[in-house]
PDB file of N, CA, C and O in Angstrom:
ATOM      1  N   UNK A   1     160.378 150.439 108.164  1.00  0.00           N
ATOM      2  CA  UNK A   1     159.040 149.953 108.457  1.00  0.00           C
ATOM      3  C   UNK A   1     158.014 151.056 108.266  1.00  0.00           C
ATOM      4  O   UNK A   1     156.885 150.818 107.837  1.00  0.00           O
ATOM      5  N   UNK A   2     158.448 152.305 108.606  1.00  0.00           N
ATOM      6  CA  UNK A   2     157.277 153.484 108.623  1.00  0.00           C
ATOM      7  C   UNK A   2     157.009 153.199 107.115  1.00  0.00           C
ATOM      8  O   UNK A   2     156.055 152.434 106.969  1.00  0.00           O
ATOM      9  N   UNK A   3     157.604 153.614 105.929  1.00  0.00           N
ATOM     10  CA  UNK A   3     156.933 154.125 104.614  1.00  0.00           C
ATOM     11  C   UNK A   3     156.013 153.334 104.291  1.00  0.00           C
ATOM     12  O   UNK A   3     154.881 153.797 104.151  1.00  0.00           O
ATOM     13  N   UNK A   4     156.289 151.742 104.060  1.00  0.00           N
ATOM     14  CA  UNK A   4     156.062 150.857 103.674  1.00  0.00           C
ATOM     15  C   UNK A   4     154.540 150.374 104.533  1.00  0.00           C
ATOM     16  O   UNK A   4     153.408 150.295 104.057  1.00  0.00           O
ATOM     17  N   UNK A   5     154.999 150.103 105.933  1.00  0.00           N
ATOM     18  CA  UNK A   5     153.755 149.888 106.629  1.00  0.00           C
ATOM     19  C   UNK A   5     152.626 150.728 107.247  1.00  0.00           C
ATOM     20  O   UNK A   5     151.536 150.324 107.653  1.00  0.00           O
ATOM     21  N   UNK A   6     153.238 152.304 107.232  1.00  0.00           N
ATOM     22  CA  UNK A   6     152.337 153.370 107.617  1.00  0.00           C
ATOM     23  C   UNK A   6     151.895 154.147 106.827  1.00  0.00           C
ATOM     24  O   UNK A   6     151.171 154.978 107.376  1.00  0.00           O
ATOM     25  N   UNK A   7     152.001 154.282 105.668  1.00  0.00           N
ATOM     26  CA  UNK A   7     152.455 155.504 105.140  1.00  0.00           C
ATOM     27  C   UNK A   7     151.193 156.699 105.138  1.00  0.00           C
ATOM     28  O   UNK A   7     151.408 157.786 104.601  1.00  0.00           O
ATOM     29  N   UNK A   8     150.388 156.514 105.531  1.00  0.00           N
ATOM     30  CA  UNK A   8     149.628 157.340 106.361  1.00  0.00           C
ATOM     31  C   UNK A   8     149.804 158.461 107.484  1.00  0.00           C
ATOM     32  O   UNK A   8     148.908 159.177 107.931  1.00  0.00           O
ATOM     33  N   UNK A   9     151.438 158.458 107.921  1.00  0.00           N
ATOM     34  CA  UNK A   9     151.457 158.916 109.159  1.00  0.00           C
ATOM     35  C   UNK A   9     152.188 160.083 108.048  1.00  0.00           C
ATOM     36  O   UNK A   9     153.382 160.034 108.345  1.00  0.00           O
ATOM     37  N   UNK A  10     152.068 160.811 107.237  1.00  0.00           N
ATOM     38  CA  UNK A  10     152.163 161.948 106.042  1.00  0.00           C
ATOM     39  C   UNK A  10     152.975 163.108 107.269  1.00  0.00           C
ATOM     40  O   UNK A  10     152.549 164.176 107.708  1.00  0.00           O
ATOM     41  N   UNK A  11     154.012 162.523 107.503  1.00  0.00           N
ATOM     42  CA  UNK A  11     154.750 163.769 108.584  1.00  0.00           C
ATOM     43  C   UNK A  11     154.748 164.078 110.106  1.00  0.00           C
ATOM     44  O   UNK A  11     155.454 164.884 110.713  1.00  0.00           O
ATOM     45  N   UNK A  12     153.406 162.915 110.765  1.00  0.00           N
ATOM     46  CA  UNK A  12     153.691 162.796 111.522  1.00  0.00           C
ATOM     47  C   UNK A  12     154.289 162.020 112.410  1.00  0.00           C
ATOM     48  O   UNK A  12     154.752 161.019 111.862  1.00  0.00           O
ATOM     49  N   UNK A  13     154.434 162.049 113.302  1.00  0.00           N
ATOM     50  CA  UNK A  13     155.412 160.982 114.446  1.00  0.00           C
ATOM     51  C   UNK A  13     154.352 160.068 115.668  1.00  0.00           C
ATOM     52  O   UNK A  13     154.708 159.438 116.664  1.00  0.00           O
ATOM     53  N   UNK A  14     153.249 160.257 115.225  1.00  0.00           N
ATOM     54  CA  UNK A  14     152.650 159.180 115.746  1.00  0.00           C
ATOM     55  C   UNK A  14     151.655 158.583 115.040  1.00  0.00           C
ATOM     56  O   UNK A  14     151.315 158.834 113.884  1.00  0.00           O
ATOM     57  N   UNK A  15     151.213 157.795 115.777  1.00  0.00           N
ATOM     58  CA  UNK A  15     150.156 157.153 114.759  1.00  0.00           C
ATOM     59  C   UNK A  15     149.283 155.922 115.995  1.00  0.00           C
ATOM     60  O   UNK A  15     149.796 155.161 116.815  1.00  0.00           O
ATOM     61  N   UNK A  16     147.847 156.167 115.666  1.00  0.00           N
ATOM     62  CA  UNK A  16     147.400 155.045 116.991  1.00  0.00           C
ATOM     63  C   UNK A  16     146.902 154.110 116.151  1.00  0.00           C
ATOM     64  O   UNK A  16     146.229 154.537 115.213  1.00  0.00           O
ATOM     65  N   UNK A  17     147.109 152.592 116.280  1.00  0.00           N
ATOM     66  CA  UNK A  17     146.410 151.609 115.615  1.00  0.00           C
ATOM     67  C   UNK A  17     145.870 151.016 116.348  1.00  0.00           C
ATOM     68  O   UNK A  17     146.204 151.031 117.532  1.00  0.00           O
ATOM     69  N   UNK A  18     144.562 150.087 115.765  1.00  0.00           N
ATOM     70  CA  UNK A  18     144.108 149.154 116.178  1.00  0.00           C
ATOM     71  C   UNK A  18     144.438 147.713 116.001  1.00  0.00           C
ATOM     72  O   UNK A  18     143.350 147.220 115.703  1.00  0.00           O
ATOM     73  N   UNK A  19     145.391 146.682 116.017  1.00  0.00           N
ATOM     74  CA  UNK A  19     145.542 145.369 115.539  1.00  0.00           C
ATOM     75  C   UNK A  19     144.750 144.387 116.275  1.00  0.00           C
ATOM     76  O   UNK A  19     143.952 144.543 117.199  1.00  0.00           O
ATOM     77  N   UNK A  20     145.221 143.152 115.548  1.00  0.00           N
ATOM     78  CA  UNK A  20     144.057 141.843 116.092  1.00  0.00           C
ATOM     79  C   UNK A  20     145.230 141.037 116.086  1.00  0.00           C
ATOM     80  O   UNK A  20     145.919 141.022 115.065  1.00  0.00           O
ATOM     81  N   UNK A  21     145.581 140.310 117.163  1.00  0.00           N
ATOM     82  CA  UNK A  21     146.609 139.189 117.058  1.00  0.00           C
ATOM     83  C   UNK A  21     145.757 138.074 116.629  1.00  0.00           C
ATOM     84  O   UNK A  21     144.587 138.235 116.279  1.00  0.00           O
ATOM     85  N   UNK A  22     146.389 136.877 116.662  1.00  0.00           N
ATOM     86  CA  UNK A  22     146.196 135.492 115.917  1.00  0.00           C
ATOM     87  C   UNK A  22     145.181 134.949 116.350  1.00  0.00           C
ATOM     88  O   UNK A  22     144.703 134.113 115.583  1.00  0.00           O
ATOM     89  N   UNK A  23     144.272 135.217 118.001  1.00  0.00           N
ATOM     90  CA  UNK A  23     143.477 134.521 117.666  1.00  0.00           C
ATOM     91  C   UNK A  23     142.209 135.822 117.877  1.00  0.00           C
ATOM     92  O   UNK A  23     141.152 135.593 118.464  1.00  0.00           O
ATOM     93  N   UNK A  24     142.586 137.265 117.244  1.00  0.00           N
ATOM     94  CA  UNK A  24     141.535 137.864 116.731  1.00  0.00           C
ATOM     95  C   UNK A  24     141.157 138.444 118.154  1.00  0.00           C
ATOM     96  O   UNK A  24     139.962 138.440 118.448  1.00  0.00           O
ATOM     97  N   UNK A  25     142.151 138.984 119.137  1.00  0.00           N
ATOM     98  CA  UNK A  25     142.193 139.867 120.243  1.00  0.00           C
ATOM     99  C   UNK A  25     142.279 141.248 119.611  1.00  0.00           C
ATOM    100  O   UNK A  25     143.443 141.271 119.211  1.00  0.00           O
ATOM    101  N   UNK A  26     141.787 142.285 119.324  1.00  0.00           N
ATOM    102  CA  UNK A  26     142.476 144.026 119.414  1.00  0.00           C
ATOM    103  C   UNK A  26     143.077 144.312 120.182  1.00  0.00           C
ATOM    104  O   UNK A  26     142.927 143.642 121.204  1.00  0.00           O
ATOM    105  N   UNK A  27     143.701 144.985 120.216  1.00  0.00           N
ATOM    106  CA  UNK A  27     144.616 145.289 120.652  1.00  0.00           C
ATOM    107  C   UNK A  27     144.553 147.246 120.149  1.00  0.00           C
ATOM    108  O   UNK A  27     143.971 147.644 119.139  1.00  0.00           O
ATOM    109  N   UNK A  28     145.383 148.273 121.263  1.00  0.00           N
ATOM    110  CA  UNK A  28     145.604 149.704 120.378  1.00  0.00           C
ATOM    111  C   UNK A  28     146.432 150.014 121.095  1.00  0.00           C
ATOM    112  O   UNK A  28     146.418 150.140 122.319  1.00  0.00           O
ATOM    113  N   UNK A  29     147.586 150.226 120.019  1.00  0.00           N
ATOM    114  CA  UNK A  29     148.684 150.407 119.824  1.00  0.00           C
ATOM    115  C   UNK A  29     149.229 151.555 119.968  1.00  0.00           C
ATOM    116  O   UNK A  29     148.317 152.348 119.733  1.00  0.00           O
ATOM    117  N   UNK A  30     150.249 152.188 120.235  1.00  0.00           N
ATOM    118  CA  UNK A  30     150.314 153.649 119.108  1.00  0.00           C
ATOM    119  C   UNK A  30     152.475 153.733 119.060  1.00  0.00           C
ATOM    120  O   UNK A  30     153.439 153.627 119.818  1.00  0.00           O
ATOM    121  N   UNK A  31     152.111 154.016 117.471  1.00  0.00           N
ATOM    122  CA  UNK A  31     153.541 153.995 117.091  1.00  0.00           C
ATOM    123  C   UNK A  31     154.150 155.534 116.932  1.00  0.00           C
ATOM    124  O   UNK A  31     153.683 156.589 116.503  1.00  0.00           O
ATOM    125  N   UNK A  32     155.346 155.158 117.459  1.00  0.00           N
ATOM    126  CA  UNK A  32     156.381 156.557 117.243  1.00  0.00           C
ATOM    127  C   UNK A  32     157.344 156.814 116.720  1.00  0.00           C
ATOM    128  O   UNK A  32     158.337 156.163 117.044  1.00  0.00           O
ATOM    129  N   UNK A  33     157.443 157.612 115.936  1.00  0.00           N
ATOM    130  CA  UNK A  33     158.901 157.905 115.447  1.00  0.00           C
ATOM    131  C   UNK A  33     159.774 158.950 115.688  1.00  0.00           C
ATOM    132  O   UNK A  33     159.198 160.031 115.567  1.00  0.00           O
ATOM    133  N   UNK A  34     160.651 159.019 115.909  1.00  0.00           N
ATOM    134  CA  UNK A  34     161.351 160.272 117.076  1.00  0.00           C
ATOM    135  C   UNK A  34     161.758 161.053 115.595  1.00  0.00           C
ATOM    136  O   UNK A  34     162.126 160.401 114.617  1.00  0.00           O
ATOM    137  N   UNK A  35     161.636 162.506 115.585  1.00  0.00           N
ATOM    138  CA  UNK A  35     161.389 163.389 115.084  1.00  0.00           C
ATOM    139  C   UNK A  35     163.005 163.959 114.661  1.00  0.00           C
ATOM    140  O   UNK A  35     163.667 164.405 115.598  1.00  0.00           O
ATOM    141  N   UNK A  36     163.594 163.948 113.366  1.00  0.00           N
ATOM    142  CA  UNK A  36     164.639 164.255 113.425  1.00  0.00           C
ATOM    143  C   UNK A  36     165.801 163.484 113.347  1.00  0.00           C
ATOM    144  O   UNK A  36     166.980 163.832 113.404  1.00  0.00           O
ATOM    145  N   UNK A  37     165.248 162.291 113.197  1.00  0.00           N
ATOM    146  CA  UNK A  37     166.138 161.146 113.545  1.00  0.00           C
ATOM    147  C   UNK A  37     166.858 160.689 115.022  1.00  0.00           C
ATOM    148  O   UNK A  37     167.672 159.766 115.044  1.00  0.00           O
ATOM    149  N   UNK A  38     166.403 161.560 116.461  1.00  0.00           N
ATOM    150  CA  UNK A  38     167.096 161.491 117.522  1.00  0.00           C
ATOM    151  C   UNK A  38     166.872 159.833 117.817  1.00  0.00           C
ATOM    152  O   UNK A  38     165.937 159.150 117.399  1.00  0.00           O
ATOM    153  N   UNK A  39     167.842 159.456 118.537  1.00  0.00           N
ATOM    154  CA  UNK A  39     168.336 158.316 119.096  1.00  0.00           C
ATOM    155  C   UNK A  39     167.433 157.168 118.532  1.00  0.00           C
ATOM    156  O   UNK A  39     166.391 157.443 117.938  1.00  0.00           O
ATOM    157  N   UNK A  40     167.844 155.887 118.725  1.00  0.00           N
ATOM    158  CA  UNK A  40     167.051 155.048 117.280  1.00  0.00           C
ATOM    159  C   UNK A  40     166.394 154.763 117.125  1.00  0.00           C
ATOM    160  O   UNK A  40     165.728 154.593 118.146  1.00  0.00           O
ATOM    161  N   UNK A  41     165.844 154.435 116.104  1.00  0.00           N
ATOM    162  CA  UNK A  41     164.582 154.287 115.008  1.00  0.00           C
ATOM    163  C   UNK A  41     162.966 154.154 116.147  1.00  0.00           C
ATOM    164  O   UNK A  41     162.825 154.590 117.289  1.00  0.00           O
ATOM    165  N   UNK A  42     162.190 153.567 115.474  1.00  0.00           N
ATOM    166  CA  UNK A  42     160.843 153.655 115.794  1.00  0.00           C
ATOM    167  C   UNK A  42     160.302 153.005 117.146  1.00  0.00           C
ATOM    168  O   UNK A  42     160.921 152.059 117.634  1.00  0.00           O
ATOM    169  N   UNK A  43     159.137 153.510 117.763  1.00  0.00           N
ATOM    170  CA  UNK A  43     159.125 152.200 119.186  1.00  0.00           C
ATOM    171  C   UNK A  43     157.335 152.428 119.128  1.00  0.00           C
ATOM    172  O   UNK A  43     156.513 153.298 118.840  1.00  0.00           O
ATOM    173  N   UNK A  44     157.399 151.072 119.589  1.00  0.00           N
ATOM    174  CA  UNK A  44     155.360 151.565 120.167  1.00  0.00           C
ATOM    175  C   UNK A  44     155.005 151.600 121.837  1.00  0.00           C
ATOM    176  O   UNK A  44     154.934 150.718 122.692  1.00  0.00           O
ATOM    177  N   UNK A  45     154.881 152.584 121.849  1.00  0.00           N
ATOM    178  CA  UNK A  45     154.238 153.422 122.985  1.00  0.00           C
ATOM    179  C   UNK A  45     153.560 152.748 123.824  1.00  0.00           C
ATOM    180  O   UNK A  45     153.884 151.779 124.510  1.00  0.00           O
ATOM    181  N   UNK A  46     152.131 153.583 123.693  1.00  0.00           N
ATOM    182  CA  UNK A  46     151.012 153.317 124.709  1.00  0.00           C
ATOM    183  C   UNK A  46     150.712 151.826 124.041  1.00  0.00           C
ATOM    184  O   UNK A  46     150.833 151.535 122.851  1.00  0.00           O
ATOM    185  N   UNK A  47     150.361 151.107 124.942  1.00  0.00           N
ATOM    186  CA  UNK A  47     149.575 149.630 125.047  1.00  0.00           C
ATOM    187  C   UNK A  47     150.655 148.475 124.633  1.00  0.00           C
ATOM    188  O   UNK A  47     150.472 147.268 124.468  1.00  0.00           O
ATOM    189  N   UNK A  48     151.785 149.221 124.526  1.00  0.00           N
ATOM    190  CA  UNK A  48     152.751 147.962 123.757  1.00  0.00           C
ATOM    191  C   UNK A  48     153.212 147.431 125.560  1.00  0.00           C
ATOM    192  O   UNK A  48     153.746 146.330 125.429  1.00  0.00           O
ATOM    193  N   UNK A  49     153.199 147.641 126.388  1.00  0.00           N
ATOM    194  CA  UNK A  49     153.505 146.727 127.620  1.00  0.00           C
ATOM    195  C   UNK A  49     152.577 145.536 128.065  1.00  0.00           C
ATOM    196  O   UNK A  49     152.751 144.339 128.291  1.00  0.00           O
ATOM    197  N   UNK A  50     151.277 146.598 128.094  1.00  0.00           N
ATOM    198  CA  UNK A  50     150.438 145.863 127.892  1.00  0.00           C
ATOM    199  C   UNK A  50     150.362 144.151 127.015  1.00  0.00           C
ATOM    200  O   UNK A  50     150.353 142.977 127.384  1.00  0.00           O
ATOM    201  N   UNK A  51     150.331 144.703 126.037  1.00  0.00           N
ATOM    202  CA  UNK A  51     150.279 143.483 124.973  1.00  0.00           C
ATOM    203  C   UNK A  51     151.751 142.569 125.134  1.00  0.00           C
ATOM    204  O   UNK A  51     151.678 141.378 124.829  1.00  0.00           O
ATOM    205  N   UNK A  52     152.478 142.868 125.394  1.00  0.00           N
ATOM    206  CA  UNK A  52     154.053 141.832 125.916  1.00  0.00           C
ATOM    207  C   UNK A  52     153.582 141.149 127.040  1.00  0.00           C
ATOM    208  O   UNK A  52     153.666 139.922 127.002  1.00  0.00           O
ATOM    209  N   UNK A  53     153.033 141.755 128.181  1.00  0.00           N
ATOM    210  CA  UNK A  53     152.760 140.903 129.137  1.00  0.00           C
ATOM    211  C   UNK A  53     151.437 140.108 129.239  1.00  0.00           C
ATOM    212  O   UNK A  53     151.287 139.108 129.941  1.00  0.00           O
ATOM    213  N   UNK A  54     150.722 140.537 128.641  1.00  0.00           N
ATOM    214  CA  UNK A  54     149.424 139.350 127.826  1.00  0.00           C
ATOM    215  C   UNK A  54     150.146 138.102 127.330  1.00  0.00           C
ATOM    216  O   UNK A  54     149.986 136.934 127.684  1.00  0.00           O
ATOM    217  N   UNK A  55     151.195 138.753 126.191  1.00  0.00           N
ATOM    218  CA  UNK A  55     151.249 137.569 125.525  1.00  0.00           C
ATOM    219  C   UNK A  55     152.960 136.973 125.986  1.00  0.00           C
ATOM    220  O   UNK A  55     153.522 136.201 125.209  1.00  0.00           O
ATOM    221  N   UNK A  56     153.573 137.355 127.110  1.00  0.00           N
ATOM    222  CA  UNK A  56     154.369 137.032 127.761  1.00  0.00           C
ATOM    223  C   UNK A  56     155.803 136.773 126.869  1.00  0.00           C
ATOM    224  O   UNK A  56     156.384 135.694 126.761  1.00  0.00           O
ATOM    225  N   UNK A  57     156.186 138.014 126.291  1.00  0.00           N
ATOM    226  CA  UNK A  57     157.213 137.818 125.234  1.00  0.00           C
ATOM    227  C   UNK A  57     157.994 138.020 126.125  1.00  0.00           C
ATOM    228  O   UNK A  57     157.751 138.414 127.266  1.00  0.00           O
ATOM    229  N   UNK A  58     159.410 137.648 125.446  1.00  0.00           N
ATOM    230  CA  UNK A  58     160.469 137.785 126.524  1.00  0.00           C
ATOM    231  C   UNK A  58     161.353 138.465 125.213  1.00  0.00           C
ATOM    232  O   UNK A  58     160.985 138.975 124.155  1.00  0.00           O
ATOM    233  N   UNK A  59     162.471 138.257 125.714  1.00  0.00           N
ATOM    234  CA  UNK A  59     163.973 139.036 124.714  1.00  0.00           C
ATOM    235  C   UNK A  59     164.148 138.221 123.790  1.00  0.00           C
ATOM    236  O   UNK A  59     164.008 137.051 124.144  1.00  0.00           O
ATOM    237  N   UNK A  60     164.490 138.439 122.364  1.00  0.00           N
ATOM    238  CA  UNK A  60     164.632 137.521 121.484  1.00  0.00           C
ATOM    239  C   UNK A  60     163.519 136.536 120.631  1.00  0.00           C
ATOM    240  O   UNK A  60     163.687 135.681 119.762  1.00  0.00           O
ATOM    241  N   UNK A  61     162.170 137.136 121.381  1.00  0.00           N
ATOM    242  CA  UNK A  61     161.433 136.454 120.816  1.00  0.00           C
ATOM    243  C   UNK A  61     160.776 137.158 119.468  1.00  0.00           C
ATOM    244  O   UNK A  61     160.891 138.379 119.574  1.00  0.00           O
ATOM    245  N   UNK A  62     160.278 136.864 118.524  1.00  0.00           N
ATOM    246  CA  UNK A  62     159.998 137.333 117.235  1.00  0.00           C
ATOM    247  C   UNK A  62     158.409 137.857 116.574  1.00  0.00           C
ATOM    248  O   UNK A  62     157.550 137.001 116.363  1.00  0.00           O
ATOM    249  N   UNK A  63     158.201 138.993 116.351  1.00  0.00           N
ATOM    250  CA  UNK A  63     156.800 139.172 115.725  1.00  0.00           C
ATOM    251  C   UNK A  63     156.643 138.994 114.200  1.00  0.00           C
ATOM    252  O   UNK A  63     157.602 138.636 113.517  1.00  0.00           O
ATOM    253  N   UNK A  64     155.516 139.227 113.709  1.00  0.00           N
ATOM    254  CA  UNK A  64     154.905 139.029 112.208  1.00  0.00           C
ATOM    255  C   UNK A  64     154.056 140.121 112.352  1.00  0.00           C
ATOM    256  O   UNK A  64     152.930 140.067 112.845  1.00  0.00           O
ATOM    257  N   UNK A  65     154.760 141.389 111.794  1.00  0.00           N
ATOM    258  CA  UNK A  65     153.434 142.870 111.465  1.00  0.00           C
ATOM    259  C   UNK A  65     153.018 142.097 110.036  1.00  0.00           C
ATOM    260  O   UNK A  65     153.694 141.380 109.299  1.00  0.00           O
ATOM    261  N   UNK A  66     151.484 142.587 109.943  1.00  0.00           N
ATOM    262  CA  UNK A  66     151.185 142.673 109.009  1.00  0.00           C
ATOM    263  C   UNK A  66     150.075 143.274 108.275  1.00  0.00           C
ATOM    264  O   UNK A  66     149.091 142.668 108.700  1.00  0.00           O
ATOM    265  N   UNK A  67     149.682 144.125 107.412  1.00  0.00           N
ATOM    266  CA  UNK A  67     148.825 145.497 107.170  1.00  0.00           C
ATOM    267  C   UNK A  67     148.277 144.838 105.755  1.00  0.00           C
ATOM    268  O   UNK A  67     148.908 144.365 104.810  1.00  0.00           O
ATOM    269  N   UNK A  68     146.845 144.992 105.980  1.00  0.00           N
ATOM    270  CA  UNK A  68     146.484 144.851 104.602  1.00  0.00           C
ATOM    271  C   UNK A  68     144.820 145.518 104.504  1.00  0.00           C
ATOM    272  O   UNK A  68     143.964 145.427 105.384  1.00  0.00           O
ATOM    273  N   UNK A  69     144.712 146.063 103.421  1.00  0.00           N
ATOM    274  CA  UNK A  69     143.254 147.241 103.168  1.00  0.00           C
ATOM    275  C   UNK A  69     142.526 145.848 102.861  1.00  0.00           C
ATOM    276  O   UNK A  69     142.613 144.772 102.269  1.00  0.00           O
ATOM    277  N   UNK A  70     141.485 146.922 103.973  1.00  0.00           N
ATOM    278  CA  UNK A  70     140.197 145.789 103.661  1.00  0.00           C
ATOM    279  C   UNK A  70     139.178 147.029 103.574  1.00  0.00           C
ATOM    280  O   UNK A  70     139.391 148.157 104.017  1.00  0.00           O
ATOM    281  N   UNK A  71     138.039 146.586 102.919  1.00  0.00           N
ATOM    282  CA  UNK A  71     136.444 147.166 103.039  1.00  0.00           C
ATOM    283  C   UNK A  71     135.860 147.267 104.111  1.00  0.00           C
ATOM    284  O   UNK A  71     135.759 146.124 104.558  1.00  0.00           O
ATOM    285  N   UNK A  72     135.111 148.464 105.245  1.00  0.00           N
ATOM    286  CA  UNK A  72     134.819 148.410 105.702  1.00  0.00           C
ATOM    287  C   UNK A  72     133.132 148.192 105.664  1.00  0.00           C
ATOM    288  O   UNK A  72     132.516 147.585 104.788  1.00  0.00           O
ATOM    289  N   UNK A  73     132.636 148.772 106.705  1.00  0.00           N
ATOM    290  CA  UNK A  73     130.942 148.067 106.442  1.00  0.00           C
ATOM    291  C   UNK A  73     130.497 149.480 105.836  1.00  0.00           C
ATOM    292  O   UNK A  73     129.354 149.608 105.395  1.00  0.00           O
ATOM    293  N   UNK A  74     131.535 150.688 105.815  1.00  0.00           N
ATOM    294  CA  UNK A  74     130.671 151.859 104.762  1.00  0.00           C
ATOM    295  C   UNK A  74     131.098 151.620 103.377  1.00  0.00           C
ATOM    296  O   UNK A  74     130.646 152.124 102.348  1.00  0.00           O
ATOM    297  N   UNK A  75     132.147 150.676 103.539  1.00  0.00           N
ATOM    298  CA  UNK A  75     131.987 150.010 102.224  1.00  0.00           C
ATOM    299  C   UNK A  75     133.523 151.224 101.650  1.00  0.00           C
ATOM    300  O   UNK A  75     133.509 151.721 100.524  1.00  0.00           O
ATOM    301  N   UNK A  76     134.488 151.452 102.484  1.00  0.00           N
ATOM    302  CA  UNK A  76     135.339 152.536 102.082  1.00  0.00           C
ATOM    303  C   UNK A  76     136.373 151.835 102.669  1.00  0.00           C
ATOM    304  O   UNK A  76     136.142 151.013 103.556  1.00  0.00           O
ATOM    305  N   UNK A  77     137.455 152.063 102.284  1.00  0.00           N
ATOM    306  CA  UNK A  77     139.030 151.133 101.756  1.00  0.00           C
ATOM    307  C   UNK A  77     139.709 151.818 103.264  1.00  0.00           C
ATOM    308  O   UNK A  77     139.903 152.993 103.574  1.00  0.00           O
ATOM    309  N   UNK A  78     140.027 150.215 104.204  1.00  0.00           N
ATOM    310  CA  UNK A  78     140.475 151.238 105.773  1.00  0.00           C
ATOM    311  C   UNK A  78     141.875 150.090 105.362  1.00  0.00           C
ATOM    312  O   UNK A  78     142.076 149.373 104.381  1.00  0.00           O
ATOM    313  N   UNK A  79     142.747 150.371 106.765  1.00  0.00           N
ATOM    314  CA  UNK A  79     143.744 148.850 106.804  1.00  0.00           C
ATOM    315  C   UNK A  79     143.575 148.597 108.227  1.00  0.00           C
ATOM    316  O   UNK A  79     143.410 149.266 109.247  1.00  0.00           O
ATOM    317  N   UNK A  80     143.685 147.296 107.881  1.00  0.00           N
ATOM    318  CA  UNK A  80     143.571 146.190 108.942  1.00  0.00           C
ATOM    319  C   UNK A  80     145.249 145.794 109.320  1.00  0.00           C
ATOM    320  O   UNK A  80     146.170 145.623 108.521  1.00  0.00           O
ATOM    321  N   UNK A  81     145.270 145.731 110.596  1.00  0.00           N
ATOM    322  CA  UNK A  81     146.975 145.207 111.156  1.00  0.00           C
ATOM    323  C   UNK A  81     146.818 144.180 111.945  1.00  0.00           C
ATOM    324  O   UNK A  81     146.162 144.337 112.975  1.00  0.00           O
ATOM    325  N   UNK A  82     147.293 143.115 111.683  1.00  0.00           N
ATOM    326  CA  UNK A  82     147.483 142.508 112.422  1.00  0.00           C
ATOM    327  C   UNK A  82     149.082 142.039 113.008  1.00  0.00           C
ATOM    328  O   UNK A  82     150.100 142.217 112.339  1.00  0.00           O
ATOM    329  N   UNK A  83     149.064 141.282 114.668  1.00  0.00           N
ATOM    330  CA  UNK A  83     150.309 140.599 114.922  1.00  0.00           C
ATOM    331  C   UNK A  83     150.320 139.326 114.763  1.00  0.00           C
ATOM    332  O   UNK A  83     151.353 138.688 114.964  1.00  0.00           O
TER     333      UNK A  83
END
């Protein structure tokens, strides 16, 4: 998921986003990747409890990341994430 959906994070192990779920809430995020490969793969941090108990996920239930560059109002190429 990092290369493909971050690839911005150029070496580092975190990264803070802003997303908008479905009906266009923000949300800020921040993703981690443990350094070295220690124990497994990627998790999101700060505000990810938050946002589970908003939207009352339980075990087994399923997301939709999804990243796509948009124009901002300076008119310069940002990405937008949504869940």
């Amino acid at each position: 998921m990092v290369e493909h959906m971050f690839p911005m994070m150029n070496g580092s192990h975190l990264l803070n986003l802003k997303v908008v779920d479905s009906r266009s809430q923000k949300w800020k995020l921040r993703y981690y990747t443990r350094p070295n490969g220690r124990k497994r793969g990627p998790v999101f941090t700060a505000g990810w409890r938050r946002f589970t108990k908003a939207k009352r996920l339980q075990v087994g239930d399923e997301l939709t990341f999804y990243g796509a560059q948009v124009r901002a109002g300076d008119r310069q190429l940002k990405m937008k994430y949504m869940i």
